[in-house]
C-alpha positions as CSV (number, residue, x, y, z in Angstrom):
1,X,23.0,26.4,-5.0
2,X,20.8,26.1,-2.0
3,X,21.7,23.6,1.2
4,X,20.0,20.1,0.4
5,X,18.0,21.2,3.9
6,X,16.5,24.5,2.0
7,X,15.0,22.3,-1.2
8,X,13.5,19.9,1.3
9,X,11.8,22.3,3.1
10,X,11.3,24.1,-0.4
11,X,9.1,21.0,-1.8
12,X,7.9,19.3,1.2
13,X,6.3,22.1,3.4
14,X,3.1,21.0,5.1
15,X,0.9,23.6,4.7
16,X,2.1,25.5,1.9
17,X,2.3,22.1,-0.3
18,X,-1.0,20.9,1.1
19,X,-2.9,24.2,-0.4
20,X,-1.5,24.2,-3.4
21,X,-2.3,20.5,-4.0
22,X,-6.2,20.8,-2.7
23,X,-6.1,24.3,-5.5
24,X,-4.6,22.0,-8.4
25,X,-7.2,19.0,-7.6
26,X,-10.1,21.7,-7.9
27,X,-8.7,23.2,-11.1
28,X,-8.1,19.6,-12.7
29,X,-11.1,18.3,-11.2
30,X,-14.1,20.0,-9.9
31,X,-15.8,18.2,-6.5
32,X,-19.0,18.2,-7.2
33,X,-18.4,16.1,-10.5
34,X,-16.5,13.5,-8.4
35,X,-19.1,13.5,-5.7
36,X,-21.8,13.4,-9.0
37,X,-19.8,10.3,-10.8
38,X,-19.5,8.6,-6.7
39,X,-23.4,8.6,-6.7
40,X,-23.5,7.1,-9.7
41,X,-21.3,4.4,-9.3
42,X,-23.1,3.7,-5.6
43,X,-26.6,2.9,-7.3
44,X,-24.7,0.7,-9.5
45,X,-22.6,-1.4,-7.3
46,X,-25.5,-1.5,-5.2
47,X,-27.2,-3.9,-7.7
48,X,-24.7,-6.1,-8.0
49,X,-24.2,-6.6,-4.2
50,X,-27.8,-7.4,-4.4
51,X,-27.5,-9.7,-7.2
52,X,-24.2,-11.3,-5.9
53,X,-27.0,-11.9,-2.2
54,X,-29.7,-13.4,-4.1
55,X,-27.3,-15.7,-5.7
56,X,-25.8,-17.3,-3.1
57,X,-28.7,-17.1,-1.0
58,X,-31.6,-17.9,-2.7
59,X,-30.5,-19.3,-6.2
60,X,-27.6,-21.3,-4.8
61,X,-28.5,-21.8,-1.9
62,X,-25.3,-21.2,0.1
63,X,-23.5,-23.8,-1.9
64,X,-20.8,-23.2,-4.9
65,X,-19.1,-25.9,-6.3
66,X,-15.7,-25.0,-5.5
67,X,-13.7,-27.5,-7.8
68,X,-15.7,-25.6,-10.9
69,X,-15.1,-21.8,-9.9
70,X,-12.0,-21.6,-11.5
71,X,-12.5,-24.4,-14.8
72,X,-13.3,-22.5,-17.9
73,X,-16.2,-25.2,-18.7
74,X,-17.3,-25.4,-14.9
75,X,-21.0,-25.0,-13.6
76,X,-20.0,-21.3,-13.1
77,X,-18.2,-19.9,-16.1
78,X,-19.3,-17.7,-18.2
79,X,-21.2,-15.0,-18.0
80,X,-24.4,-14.7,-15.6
81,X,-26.5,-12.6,-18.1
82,X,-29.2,-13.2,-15.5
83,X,-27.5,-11.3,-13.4
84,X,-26.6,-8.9,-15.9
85,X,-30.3,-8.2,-16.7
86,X,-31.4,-7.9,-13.0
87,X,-28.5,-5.2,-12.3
88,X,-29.2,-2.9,-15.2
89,X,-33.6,-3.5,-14.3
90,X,-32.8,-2.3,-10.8
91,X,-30.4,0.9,-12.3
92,X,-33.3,1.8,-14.6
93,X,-36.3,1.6,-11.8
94,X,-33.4,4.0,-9.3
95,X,-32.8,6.4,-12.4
96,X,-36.2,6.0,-13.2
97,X,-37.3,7.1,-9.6
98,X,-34.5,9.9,-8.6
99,X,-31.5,10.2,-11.1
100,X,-28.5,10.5,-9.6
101,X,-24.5,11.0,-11.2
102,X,-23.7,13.7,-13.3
103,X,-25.4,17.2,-14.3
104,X,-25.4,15.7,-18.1
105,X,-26.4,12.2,-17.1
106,X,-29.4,13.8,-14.8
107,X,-30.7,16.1,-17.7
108,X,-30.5,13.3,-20.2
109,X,-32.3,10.7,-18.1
110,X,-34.9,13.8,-17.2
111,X,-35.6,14.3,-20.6
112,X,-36.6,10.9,-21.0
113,X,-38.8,10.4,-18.4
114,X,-38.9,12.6,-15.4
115,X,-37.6,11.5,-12.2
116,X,-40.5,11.5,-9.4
117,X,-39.8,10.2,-6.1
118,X,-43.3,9.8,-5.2
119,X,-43.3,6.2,-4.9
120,X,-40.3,6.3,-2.7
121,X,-42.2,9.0,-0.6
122,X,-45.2,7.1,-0.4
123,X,-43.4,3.8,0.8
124,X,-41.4,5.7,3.1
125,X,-37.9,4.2,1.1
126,X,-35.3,5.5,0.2
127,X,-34.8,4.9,-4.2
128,X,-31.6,3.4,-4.3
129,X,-33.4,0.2,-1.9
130,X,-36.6,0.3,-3.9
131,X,-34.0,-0.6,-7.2
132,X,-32.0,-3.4,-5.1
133,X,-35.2,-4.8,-3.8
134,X,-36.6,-4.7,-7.3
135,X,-33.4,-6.1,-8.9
136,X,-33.1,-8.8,-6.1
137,X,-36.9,-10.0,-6.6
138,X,-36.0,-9.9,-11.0
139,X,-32.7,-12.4,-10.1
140,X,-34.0,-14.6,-7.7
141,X,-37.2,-15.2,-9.7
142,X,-34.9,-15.4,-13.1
143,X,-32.5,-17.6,-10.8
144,X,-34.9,-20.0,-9.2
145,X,-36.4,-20.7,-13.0
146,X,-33.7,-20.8,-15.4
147,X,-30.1,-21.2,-13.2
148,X,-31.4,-23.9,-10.9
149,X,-32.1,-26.2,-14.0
150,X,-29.0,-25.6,-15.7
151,X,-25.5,-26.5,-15.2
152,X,-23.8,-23.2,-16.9
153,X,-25.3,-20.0,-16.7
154,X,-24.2,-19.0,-19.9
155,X,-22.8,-20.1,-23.2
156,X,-20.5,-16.8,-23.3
157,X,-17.2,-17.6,-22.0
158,X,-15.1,-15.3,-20.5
């Protein structure tokens, strides 16, 4: 048997360990689908920061009552399918204008209808703002009409 100093060094050497880790991530895993599936997931988070903005700014208007945020039959439970709606409207317009995410995801949404940046070029923007500013005009117009003159935003309970 080896000295307990020999199997440390055995399994924990720095660079030897670190190479052979970065090789078994980029057999498991390749990069660029990461990177692909990271783009993705950045258009879509987008829209809901947006939405999450135009509720508290504009639909709300800075104010949440804070006794019902965590009542199951508060003003706010439920699901905001408002909100819902305005996220996937601004994913569609950014896939619509440059697909993003994954080789198979890009060629599907191609075949569809195919991506043109052209508007984005013309108005000197990048896609992915064009969508929030889209999906952030859909909620506060959806907000200001239908949320403002109810008490719940939803019947759906969570």
């Amino acid at each position: 048997h080896p000295p307990p100093t020999e199997i440390y060094t055995l399994y924990l050497s720095s660079a030897a360990s670190d190479v052979y880790k970065r090789q078994l991530v980029a057999l498991v895993v390749p990069i660029t689908f990461v990177r692909q599936v990271a783009d993705l997931l950045v258009v879509l988070i987008a829209q809901m920061l947006v939405v999450l903005l135009a509720d508290y700014f504009f639909v709300r208007r800075r104010y949440y009552e804070t006794d019902n945020l965590y009542r199951r039959k508060g003003t706010h439970a439920g699901v905001n399918l408002y909100g819902l709606v305005a996220v996937l409207v601004g994913f569609v317009v950014s896939m619509l204008i440059n697909p993003v995410g994954p080789d198979g995801w890009v060629s599907t949404v191609e075949s569809i209808v195919p991506g043109d940046s052209a508007i984005a070029e013309s108005l000197g923007l990048p896609p992915t703002l064009i969508s929030m500013l889209v999906a952030f005009a859909v909620y506060a117009g959806l907000g200001r009409w239908k949320i403002r003159e109810k008490e719940t935003v939803s019947d759906l309970r969570v």
